[in-house]
C-alpha positions as CSV (number, residue, x, y, z in Angstrom):
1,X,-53.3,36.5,31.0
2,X,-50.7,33.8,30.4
3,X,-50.8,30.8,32.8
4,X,-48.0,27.7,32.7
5,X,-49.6,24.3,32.1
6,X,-47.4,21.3,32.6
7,X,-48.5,18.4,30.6
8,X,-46.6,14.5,31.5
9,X,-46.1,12.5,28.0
10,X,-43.7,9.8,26.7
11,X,-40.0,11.2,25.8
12,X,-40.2,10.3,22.1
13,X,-43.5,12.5,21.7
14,X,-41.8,15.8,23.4
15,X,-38.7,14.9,20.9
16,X,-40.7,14.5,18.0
17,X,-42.8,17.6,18.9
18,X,-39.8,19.9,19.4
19,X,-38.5,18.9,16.3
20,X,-41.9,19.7,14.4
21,X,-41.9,22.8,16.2
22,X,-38.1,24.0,15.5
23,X,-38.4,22.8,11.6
24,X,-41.5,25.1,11.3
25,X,-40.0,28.4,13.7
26,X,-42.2,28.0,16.0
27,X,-42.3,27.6,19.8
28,X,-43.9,24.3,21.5
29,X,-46.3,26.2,23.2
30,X,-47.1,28.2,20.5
31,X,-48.4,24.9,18.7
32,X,-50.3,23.5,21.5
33,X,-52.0,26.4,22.4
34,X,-53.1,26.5,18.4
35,X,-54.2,23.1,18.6
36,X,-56.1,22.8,21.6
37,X,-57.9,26.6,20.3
38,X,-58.7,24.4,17.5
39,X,-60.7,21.5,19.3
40,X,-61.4,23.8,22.0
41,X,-63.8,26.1,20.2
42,X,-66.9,26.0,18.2
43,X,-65.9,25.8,14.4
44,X,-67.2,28.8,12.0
45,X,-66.4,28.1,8.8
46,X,-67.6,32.0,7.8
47,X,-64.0,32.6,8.6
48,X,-62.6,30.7,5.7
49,X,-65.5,31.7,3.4
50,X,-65.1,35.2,1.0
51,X,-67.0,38.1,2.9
52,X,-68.8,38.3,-0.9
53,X,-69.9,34.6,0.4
54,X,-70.8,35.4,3.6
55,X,-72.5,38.5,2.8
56,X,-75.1,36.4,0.9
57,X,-75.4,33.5,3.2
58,X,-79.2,33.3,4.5
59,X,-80.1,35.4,1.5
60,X,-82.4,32.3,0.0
61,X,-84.9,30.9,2.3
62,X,-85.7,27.3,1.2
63,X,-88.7,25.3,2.6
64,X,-87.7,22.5,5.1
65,X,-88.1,19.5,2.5
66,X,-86.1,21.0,-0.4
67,X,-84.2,18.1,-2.3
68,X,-81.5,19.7,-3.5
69,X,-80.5,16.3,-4.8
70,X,-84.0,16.0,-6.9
71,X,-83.5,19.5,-8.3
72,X,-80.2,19.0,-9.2
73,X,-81.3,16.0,-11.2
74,X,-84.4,17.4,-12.9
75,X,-81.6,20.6,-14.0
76,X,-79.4,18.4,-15.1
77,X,-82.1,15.9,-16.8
78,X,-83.3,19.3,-18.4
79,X,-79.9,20.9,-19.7
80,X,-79.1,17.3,-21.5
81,X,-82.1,16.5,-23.1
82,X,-82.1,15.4,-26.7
């Protein structure tokens, strides 16, 4: 279902907006509806991950107080060591 919204802003904003909207072939409307979608919802970041990513994700089961920071180090202090 498609319902009108009328929304009360300076001049100078609509301007600039329909210019932004015009120089990328788009309608207005079409980029507020995108924006507000984009604040409106939750944000899943599986949907810009690989689905070879997201296929593995929850995969490893770490305890609570993993460090990744302190393993990291200790690797690292291990792969350099003289």
């Amino acid at each position: 279902m498609r319902t009108k919204l009328t929304l009360t802003m300076d001049d100078s904003v609509i301007d600039s907006a329909k210019k932004y909207a015009r120089q990328k072939g788009k309608s207005l409307s079409d980029i507020v509806e995108n924006y507000l979608k984009s604040i409106a919802t939750p944000e899943d970041t599986t949907e810009k991950l690989s689905p070879k990513v997201v296929k593995m994700m929850g995969v490893i089961k770490l305890p609570q107080d993993y460090d990744y920071k302190k393993e990291l180090g200790n690797a690292l202090a291990i792969k350099y060591k003289s």
